[in-house]
C-alpha positions as CSV (number, residue, x, y, z in Angstrom):
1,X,-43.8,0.7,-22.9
2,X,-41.1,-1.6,-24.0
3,X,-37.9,-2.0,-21.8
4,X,-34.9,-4.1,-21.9
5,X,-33.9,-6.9,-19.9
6,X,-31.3,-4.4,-18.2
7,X,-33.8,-1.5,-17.9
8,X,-36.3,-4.2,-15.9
9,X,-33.5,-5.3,-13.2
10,X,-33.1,-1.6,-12.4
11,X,-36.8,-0.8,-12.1
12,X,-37.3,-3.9,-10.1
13,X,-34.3,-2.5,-7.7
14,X,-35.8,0.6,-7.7
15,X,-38.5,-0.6,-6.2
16,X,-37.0,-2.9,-3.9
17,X,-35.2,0.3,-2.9
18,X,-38.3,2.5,-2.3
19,X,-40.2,0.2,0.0
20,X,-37.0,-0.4,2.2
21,X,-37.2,3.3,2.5
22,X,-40.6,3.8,3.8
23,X,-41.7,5.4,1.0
24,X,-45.6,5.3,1.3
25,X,-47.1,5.3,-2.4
26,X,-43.9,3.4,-4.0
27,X,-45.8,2.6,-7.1
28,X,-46.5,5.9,-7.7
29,X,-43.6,7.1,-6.9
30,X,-41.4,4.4,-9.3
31,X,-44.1,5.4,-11.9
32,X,-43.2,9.2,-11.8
33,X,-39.4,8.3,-11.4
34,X,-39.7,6.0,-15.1
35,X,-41.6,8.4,-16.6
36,X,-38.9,10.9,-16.0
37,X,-35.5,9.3,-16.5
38,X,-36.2,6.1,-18.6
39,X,-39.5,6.7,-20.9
40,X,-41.7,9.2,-21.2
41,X,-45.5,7.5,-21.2
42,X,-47.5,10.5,-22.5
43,X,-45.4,12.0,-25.0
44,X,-47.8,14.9,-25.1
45,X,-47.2,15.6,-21.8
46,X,-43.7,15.4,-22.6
47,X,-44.2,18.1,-25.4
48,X,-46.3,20.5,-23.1
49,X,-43.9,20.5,-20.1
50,X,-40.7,20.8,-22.7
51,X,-42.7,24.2,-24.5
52,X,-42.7,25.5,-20.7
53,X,-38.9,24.9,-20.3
54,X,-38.3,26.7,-23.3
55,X,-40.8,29.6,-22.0
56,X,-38.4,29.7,-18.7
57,X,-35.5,29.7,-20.3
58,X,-36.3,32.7,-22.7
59,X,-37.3,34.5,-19.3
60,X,-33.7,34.0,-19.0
61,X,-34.4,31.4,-15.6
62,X,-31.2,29.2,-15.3
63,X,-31.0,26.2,-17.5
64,X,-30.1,24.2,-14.1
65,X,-32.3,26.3,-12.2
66,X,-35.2,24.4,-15.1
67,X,-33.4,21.1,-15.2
68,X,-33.3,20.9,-11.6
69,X,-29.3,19.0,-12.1
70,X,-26.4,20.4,-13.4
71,X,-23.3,18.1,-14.6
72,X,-19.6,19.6,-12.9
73,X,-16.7,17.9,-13.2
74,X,-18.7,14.2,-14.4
75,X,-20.7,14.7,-11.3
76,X,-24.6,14.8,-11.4
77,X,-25.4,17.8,-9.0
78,X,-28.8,18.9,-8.0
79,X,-30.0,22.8,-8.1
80,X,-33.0,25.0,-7.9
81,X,-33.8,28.3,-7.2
82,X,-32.1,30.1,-4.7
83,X,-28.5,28.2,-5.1
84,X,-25.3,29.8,-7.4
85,X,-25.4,27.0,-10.7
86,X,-22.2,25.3,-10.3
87,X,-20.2,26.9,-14.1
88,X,-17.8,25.5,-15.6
89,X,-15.4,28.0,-14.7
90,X,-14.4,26.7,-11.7
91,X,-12.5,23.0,-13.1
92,X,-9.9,25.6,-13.5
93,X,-9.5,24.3,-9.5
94,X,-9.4,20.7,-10.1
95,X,-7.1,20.9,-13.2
96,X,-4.5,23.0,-10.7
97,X,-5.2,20.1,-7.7
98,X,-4.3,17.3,-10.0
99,X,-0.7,18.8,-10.7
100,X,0.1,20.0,-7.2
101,X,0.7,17.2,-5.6
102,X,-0.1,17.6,-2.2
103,X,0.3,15.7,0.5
104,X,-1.8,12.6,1.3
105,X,-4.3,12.6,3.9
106,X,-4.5,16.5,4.3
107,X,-7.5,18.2,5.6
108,X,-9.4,20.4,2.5
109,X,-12.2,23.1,3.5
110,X,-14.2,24.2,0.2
111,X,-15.4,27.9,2.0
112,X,-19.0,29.6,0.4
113,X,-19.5,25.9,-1.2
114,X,-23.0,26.4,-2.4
115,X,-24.2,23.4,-4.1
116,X,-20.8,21.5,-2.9
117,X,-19.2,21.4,-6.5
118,X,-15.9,22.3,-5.6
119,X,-15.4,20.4,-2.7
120,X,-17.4,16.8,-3.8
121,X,-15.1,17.4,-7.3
122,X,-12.1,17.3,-4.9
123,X,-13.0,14.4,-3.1
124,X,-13.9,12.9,-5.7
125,X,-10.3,13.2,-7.1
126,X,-8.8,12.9,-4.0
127,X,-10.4,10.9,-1.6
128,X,-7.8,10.6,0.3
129,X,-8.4,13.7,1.6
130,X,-10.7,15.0,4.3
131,X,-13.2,17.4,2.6
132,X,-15.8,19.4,4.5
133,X,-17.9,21.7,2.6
134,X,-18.5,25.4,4.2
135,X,-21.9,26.8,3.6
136,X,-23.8,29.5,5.3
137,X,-26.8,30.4,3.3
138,X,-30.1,27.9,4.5
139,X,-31.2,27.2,0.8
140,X,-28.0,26.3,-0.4
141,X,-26.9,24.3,2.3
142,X,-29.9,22.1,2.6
143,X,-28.9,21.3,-1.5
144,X,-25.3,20.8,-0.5
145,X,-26.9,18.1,2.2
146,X,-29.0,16.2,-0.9
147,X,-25.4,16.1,-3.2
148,X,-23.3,14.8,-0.5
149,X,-26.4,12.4,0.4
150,X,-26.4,11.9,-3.3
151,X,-23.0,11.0,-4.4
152,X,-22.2,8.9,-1.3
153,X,-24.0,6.5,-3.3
154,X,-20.9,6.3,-5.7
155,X,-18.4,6.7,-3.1
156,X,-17.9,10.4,-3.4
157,X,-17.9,11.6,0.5
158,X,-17.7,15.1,2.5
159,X,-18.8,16.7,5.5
160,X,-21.3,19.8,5.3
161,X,-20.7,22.7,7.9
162,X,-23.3,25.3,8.1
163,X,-21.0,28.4,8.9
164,X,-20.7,32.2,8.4
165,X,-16.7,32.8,7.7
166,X,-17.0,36.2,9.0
167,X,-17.5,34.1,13.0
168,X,-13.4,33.2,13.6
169,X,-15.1,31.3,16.2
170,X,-16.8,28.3,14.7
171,X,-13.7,27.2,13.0
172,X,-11.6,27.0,16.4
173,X,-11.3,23.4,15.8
174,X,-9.3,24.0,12.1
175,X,-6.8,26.3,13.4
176,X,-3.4,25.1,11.7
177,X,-4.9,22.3,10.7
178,X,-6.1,22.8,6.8
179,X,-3.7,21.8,3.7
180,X,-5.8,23.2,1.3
181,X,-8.8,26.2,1.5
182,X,-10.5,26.8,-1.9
183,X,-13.1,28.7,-2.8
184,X,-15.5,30.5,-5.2
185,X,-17.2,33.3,-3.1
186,X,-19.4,36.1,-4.6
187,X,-16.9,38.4,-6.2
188,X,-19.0,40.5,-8.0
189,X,-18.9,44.7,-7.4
190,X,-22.7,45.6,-6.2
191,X,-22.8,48.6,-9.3
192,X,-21.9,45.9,-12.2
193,X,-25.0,45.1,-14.1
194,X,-25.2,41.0,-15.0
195,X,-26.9,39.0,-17.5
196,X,-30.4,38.2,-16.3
197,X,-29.6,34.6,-15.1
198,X,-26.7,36.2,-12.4
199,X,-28.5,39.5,-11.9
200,X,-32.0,38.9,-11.4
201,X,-32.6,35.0,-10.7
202,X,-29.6,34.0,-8.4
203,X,-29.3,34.6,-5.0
204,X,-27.7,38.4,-4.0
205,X,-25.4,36.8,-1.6
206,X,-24.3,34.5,-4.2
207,X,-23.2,37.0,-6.6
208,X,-22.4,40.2,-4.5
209,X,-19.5,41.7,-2.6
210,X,-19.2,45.0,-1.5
211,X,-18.4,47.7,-3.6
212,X,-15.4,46.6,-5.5
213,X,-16.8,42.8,-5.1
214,X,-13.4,41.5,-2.6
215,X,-15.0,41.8,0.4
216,X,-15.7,38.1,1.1
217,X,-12.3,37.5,-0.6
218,X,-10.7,40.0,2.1
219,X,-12.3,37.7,4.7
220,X,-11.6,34.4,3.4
221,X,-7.9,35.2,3.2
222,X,-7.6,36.8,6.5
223,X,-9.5,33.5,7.8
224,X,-7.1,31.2,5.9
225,X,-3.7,31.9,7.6
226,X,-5.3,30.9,10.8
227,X,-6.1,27.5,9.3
228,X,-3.7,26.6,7.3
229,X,-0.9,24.5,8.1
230,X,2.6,25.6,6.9
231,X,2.7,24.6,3.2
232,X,-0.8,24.8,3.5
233,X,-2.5,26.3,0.1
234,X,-4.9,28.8,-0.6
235,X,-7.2,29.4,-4.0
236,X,-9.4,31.6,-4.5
237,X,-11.6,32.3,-7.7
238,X,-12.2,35.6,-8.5
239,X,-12.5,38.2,-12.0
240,X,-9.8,38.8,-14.0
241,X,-9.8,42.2,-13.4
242,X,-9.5,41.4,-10.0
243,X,-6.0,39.4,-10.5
244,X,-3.9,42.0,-9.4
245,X,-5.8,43.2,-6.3
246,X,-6.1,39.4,-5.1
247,X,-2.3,39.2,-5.4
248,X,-1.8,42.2,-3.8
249,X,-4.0,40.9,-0.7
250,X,-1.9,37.4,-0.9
251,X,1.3,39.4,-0.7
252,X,-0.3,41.4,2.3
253,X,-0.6,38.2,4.6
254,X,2.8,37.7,3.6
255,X,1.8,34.0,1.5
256,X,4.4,32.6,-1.3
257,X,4.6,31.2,-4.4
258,X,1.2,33.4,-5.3
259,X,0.1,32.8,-8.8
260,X,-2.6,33.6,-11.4
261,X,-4.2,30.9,-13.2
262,X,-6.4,31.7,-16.4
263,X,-7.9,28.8,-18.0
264,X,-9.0,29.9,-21.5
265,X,-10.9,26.5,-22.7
266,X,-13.5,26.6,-20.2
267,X,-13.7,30.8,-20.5
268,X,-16.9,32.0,-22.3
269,X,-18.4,35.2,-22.9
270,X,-20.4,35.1,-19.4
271,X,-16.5,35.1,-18.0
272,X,-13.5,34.1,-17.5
273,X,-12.1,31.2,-15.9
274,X,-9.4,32.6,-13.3
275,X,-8.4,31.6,-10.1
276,X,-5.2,33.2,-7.8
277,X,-3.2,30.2,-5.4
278,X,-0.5,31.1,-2.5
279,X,1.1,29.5,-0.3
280,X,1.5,29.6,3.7
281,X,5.4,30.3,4.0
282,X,7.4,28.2,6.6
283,X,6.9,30.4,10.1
284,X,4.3,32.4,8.9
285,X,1.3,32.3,11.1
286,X,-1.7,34.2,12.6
């Protein structure tokens, strides 16, 4: 194969890199690793694995769930099966955290974090703020351990917690001490039949919530007001047709300045990108 002068000094790193590591067969190893991100060797190879891509995807497997990456918010995550793909839906988070101007320094928990989209995007954003990444699910945490391990590498850093919200318990230590809770939780009703991708090859709990799809959204906002610091924010992702009962559960733990945020250039016919935010009132606490 023929590679530049540029494409050489990486290789040569790489493999610098690999035997630091430990990594017993390194030259098989940086062989595999070219062959897949730089130059494909055996372009028929090439052509018989892309013709079984194509066969997964038209039995509707996700594209990242194939590609084994996805891209969110310019950072390069990694997914598989049995971990929610990161959508583009969700920016609609980052684009409301780059006009809110919160204060400096705050602690930010990113609650059902799968994959660690949300939160990494945050921190990487705002790294002045400390971001810990709330994950219960064994699958998906162990891939939100490989992005953080991942991205550290260009200066992107969070903490993982491996945590069911529904135990009060574990997050004694955050008591009135969060500025900012976001999340994406499952928000789906159990009834509502999905596209093949959500329905039948991503994770139930990833998808699912009760019977009118708030119950993990009930949870995470009774959680919230017993973390949150006064001023402290709360956003939640959700359906659109679930604006109204999200606003009416913000209003029922008595946060302010609630508001629905629908962001139509990254909606698509798989959804809508819509997220409620509130705020934790001066001398309102749990």
């Amino acid at each position: 194969m023929s590679l530049g002068k540029y494409e050489q000094e990486v290789i040569a790193q790489a493999r610098v890199m690999l035997e630091a590591a430990g990594v017993w067969d390194s030259d098989s190893d940086l062989n595999s690793l070219v062959d897949r991100f730089i130059v494909r060797a055996d372009k028929q190879r090439a052509l018989e694995e892309f013709k079984l891509a194509v066969s997964e995807r038209c039995n509707r497997i996700p594209l990242g769930h194939i590609l084994g990456t996805v891209e969110f918010d310019e950072l390069p995550l990694v997914v598989g099966s049995g971990v929610f793909v990161p959508r583009p839906h969700s920016t609609v988070i980052h684009k409301w955290l780059d006009d809110a101007e919160l204060d400096k320094g705050i602690r930010a928990l990113d609650l059902c974090a799968g994959s660690g989209a949300i939160g990494l995007a945050i921190a990487r954003r705002r790294p002045d703020m400390e971001v810990t990444c709330v994950e219960f699910e064994k699958i998906a945490f162990n891939y939100l351990n490989r992005n953080i391990a991942r991205l550290a590498t260009k200066d992107v850093y969070v903490n993982a917690m491996q945590a069911d919200i529904y135990d009060s318990k574990t997050f004694a230590p955050f008591r009135h001490q969060v500025g900012l809770i976001v999340a994406n939780p499952p928000y789906v009703p159990q009834q509502v039949r999905l596209q093949p991708e959500w329905g039948n090859h991503h994770p139930t709990a990833a998808v699912y919530s009760g019977a009118d799809g708030l119950d993990l959204i009930r949870q995470i906002t009774s959680l919230a007001i017993t973390l949150l610091i006064t001023g402290g924010w709360l956003v939640i992702e959700h359906g659109e047709d679930q604006a109204h009962s999200v606003r009416e559960l913000f209003e029922q733990y008595q946060l302010s300045e609630i508001q629905t945020v629908i962001d139509r250039e990254v909606s698509d016919t798989t959804g809508t990108s819509v997220m409620t935010v509130g705020c934790l009132s001066n001398g309102v606490k749990a």
